[in-house]
C-alpha positions in Angstrom: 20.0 35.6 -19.9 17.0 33.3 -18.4 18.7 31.7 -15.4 16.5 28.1 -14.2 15.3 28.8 -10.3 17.7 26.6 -8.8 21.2 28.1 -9.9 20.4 31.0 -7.9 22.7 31.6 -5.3 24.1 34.5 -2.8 27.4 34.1 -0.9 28.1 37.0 2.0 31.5 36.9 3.7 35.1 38.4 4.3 36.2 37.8 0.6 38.6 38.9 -1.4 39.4 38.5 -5.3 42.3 38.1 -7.4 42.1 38.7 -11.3 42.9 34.8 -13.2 41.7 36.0 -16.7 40.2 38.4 -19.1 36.8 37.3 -17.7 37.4 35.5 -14.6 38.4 36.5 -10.7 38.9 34.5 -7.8 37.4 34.8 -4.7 38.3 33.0 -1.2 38.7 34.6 2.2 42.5 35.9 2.4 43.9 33.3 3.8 43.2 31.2 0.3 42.6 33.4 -2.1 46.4 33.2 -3.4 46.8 29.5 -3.4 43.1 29.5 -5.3 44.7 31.7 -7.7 47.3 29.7 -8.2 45.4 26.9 -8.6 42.6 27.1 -11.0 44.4 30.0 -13.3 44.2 27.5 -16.4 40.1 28.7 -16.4 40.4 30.9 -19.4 42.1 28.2 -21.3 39.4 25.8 -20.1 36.7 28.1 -21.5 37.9 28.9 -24.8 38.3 25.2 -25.5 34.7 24.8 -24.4 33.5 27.7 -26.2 35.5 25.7 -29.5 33.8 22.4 -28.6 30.3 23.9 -27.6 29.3 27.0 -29.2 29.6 30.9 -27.6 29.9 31.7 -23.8 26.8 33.8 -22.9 27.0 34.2 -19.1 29.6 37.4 -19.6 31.9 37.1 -16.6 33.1 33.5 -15.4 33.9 33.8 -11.6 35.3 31.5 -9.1 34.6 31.4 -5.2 36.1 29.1 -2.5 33.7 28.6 0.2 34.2 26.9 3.3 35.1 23.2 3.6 31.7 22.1 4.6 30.8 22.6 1.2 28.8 19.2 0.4 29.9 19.1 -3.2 33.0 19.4 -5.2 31.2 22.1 -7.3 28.2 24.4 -8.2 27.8 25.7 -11.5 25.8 29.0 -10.4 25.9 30.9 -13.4 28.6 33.8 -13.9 29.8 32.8 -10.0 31.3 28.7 -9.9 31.1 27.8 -6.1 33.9 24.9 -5.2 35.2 23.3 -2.5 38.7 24.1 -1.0 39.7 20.4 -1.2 40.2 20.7 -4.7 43.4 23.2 -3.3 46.4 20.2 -4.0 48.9 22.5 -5.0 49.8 21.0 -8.5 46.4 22.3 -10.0 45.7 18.3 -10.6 42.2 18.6 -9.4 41.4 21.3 -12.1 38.9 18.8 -13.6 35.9 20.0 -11.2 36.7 23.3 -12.9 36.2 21.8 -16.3 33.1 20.0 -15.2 31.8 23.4 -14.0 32.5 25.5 -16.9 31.1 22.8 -19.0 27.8 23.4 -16.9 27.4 26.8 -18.8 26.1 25.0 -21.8 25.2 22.1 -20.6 22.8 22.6 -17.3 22.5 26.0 -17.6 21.6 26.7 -21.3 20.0 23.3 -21.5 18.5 22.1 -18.3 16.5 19.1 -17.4 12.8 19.1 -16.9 12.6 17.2 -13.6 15.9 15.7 -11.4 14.5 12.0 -13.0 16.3 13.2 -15.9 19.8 14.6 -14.0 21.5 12.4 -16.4 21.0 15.3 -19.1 22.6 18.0 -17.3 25.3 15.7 -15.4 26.3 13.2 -17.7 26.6 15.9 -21.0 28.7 17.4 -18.8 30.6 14.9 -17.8 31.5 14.2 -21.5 32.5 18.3 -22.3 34.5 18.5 -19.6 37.1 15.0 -20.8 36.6 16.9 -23.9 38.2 20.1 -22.7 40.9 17.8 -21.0 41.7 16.0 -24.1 41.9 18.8 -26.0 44.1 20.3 -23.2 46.2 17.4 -22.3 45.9 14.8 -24.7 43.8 11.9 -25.9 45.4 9.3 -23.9 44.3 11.7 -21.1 41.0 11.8 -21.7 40.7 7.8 -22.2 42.3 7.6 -19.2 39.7 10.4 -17.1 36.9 8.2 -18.8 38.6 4.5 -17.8 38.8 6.3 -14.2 35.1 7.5 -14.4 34.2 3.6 -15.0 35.6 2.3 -11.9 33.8 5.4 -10.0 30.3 4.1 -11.2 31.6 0.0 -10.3 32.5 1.0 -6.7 29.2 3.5 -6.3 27.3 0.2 -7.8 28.7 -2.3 -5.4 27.8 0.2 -2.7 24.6 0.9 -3.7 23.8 -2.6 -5.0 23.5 -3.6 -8.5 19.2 -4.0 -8.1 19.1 -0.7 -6.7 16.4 1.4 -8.4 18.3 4.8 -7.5 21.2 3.2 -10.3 19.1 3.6 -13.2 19.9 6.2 -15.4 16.6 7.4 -15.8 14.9 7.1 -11.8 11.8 7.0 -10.0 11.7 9.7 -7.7 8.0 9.3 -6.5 8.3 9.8 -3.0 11.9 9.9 -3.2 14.3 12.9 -2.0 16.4 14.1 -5.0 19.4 14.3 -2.1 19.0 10.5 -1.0 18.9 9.0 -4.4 21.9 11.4 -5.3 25.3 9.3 -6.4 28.0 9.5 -9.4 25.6 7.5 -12.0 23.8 10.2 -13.9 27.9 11.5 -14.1 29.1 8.2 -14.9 26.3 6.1 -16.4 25.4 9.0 -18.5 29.2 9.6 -19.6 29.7 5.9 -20.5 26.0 6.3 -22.3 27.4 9.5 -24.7 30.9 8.0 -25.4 29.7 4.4 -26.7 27.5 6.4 -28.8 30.6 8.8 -30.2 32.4 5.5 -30.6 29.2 4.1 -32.0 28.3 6.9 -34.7 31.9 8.2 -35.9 34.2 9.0 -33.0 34.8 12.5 -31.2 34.2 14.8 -34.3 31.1 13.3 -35.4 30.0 13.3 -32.0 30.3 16.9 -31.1 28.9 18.3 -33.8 25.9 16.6 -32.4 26.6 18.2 -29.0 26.9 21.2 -30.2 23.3 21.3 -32.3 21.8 19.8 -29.4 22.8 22.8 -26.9 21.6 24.9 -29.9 18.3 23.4 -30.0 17.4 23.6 -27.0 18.8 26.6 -25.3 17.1 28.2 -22.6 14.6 25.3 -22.4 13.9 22.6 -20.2 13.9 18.7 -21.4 13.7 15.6 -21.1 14.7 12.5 -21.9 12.7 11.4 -24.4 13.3 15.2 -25.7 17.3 14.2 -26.3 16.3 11.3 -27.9 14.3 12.1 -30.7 16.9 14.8 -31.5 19.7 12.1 -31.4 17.4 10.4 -34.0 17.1 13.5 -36.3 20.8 14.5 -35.9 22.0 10.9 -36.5 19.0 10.1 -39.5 21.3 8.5 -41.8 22.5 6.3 -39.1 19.5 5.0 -37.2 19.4 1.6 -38.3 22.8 1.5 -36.3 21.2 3.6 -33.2 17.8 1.0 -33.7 20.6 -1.8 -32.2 21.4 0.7 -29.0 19.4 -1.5 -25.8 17.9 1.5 -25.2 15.6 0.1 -22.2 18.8 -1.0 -20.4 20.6 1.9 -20.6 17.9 4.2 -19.5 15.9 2.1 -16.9 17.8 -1.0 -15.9 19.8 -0.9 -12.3 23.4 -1.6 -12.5 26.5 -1.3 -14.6 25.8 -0.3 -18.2 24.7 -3.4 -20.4 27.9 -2.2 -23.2 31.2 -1.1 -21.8 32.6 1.5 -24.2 36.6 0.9 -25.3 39.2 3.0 -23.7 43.1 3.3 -24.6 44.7 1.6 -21.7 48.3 3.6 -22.3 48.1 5.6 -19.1 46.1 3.1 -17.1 48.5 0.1 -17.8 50.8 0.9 -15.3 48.2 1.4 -12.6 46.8 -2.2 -13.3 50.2 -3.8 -13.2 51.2 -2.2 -10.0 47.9 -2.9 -8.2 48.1 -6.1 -9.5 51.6 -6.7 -8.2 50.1 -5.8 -4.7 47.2 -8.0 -5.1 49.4 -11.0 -5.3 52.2 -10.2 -3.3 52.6 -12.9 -0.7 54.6 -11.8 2.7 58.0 -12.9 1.5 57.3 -10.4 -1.5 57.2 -6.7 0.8 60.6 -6.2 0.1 60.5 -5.9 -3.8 58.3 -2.9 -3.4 60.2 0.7 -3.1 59.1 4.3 -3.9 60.4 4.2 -7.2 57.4 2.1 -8.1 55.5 5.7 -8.0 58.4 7.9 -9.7 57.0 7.6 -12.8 53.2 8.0 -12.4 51.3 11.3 -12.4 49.1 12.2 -9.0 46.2 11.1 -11.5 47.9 7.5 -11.9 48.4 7.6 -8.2 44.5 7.9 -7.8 43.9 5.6 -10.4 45.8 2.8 -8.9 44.4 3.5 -5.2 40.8 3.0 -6.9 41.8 -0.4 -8.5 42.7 -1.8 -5.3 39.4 -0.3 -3.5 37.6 -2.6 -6.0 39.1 -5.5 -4.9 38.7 -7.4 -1.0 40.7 -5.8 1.3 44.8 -6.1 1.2 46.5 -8.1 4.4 47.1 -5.6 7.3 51.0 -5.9 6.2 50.7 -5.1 2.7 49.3 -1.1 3.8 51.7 -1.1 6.3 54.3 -1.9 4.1 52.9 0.8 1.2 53.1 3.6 4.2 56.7 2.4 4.9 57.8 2.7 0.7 55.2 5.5 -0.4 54.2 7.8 2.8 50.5 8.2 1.7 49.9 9.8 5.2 52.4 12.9 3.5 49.9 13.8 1.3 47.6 16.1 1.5 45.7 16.1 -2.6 42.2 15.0 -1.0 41.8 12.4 -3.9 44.9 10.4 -2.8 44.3 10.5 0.7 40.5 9.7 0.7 41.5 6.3 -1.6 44.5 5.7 1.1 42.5 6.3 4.4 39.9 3.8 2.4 42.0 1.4 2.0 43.6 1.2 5.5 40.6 1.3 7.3 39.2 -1.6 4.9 42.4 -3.5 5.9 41.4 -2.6 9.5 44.7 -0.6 10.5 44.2 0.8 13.8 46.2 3.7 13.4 44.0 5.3 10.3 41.2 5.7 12.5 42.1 9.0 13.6 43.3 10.1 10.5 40.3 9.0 8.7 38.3 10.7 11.3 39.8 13.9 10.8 39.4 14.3 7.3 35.8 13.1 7.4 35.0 16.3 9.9 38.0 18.6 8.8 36.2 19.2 5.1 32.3 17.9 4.3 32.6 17.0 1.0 30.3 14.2 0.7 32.2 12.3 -2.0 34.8 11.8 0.7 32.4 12.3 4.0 30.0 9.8 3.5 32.3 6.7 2.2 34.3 7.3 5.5 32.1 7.2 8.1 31.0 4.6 6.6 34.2 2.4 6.4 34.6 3.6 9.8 31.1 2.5 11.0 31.6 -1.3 9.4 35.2 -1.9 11.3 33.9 -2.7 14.7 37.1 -0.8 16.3 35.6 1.8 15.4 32.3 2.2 14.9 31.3 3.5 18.3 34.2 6.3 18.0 32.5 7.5 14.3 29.1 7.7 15.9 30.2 9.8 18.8 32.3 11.9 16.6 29.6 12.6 13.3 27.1 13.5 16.8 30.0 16.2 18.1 30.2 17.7 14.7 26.9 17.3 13.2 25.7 20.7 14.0 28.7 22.8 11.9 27.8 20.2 8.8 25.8 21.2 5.9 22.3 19.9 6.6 22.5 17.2 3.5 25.7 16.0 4.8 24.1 15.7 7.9 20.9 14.4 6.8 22.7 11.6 4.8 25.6 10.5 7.3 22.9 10.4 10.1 21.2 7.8 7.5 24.4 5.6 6.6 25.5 5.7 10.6 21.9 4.2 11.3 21.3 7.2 13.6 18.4 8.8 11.8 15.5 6.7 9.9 
């Protein structure tokens, strides 16, 4: 099978395996390799529902390894061998999504692959949209709506970082003397997702619309595209319906900065609880602490959890009291799923808590994730407590980080030009 240059990949180290499914082992060093097992052993249900949604699996054996945690990135879809990051370890296989996204990347990234990283979206954002379709097929509709609603809010909060006249937030960039690595962010993910499901909502809903997906990854197998490429196709797939795709603002999706210029439509049934409790903080005045209690979270799933963690990081910061008072009821500092504690160590630092600094600190340096890495030390860097501490510390550890995370931290800490 023709494999595109940059999905090569060798990994050397004390590993060992476990068998998870007919085509699929684990590997981690032994200290892991049980609790990775554990963890991502729904991978052969994830890849025959993939193989349903997007046509045979060609790569033979689908393989798992754990590497380190300075891992930059949550995943890498090397073909036959998925590299991920040992935060996604919570314990409750809740962060099996990156798994998902990966095995998705076997059609789409890997079969069809795009020309030049201006046109990411195509591998990213396609991939985005098969893996929600393995987890609504998996878990349920609601579910998916609810991964997508989530995937939104990712792409508002990397917009109001990046700025919503940003260049790099096009779908579609300029990389003319731009490094792929600086320009990097969740928009071709998200922006692209949001793109592909206004269409399925636009052109017949999720049946139509992956019937398309599937021709598509038929067409152009083995090749490399772009944009313009998916496009024409879309045209000839959809040719009864392109007076209806004629009304798609097709300049402002692909080359306008910012949020989307549609916002597709999502079932709100899973997020509505999120929004009323974050919304219950939002407002609560001093005298109100008291009505909050950890049965407010007895009811929501770890996803939820995250969900309403990244409502509140849209918003300005809460009082001091309120996050002292959501420790007190919910013990965020207890837990250790990296998605919850990320959003929590956020928002305290945000709220200018003293006593997240060193907890904040440590998960910025224990793993190098950048999703995680990156937004720390830079909360850390804009509270004036600590900004000094978060230089001195990213210098002490700089040297045992991955040289992007490096590169880029040293950037957002104003320490390298």
């Amino acid at each position: 099978v023709p494999i595109p240059c940059y999905l090569f990949a060798l990994v050397v180290g004390a590993l060992e395996s476990r068998k998870i499914g007919p085509r699929t082992l684990v590997w981690a060093e032994k200290e892991l390799v049980d609790k990775s097992a554990y963890e991502f052993s729904e991978a052969e249900a994830m890849l025959k529902t993939a193989e349903d949604l997007a046509g045979p699996y060609v790569w033979g054996q689908y393989d798992l390894l754990v590497l380190p945690p300075s891992f930059p990135y949550g995943g890498m879809e090397n073909p036959c061998l998925t590299f991920v990051t040992p935060t996604l370890l919570a314990g409750d296989r809740s962060l099996s999504n990156v798994i998902a996204h990966e095995i998705s990347h076997s059609w789409t990234g890997n079969l069809v692959t795009n020309k030049t990283w201006e046109h990411f979206w195509l591998n990213e954002g396609h991939t985005v949209y098969l893996e929600r379709r393995i987890g609504g097929r998996l878990f349920g509709e609601q579910f998916r709506h609810f991964q997508a609603l989530g995937g939104w809010r990712e792409l508002q909060n990397t917009i109001n970082t990046l700025g919503d006249k940003n260049p790099v937030t096009n779908l579609v960039v300029n990389l003319d003397e731009v490094d792929p690595d600086v320009a990097y962010s969740s928009v071709p993910y998200e922006k692209g997702f949001a793109l592909l499901f206004y269409l399925e909502q636009l052109l017949g809903g999720p049946d139509v619309f992956i019937g398309f997906l599937k021709a598509y990854v038929q067409q152009f197998a083995y090749k490399s595209i772009v944009t313009e490429d998916w496009k024409k196709f879309l045209y000839s797939y959809f040719k009864d319906k392109v007076d209806i795709l004629d009304k798609v603002d097709w300049n402002s999706w692909f080359h306008a900065p910012g949020m989307p210029p549609v916002k597709p439509t999502y079932d709100m049934t899973l997020s509505n609880a999120c929004i009323a409790l974050s919304q219950r903080w939002i407002e609560a005045k001093e005298s109100d602490l008291g009505s909050f209690s950890s049965a407010d979270l007895k009811e929501m799933s770890s996803h939820q959890i995250i969900e309403f963690l990244t409502l509140l990081l849209l918003e300005p910061p809460l009082p001091l009291s309120h996050v002292q008072r959501m420790q007190e009821v919910y013990d965020f500092n207890a837990i250790n799923n990296s998605e919850i504690r990320f959003r929590w160590l956020r928002l305290c630092i945000r709220s200018t808590w003293e006593e997240a600094i060193p907890l904040a600190l440590k998960m910025a340096t224990d793993q190098g994730r950048m999703k995680f890495t990156r937004p720390l030390f830079r909360d850390l860097y804009s509270f004036e407590k600590s900004r000094d501490l978060a230089v001195k510390t990213f210098q002490e550890h700089r040297a045992s980080m991955h040289p992007v995370t490096s590169m880029l931290v040293g950037k957002d800490l104003n320490q390298d030009q």
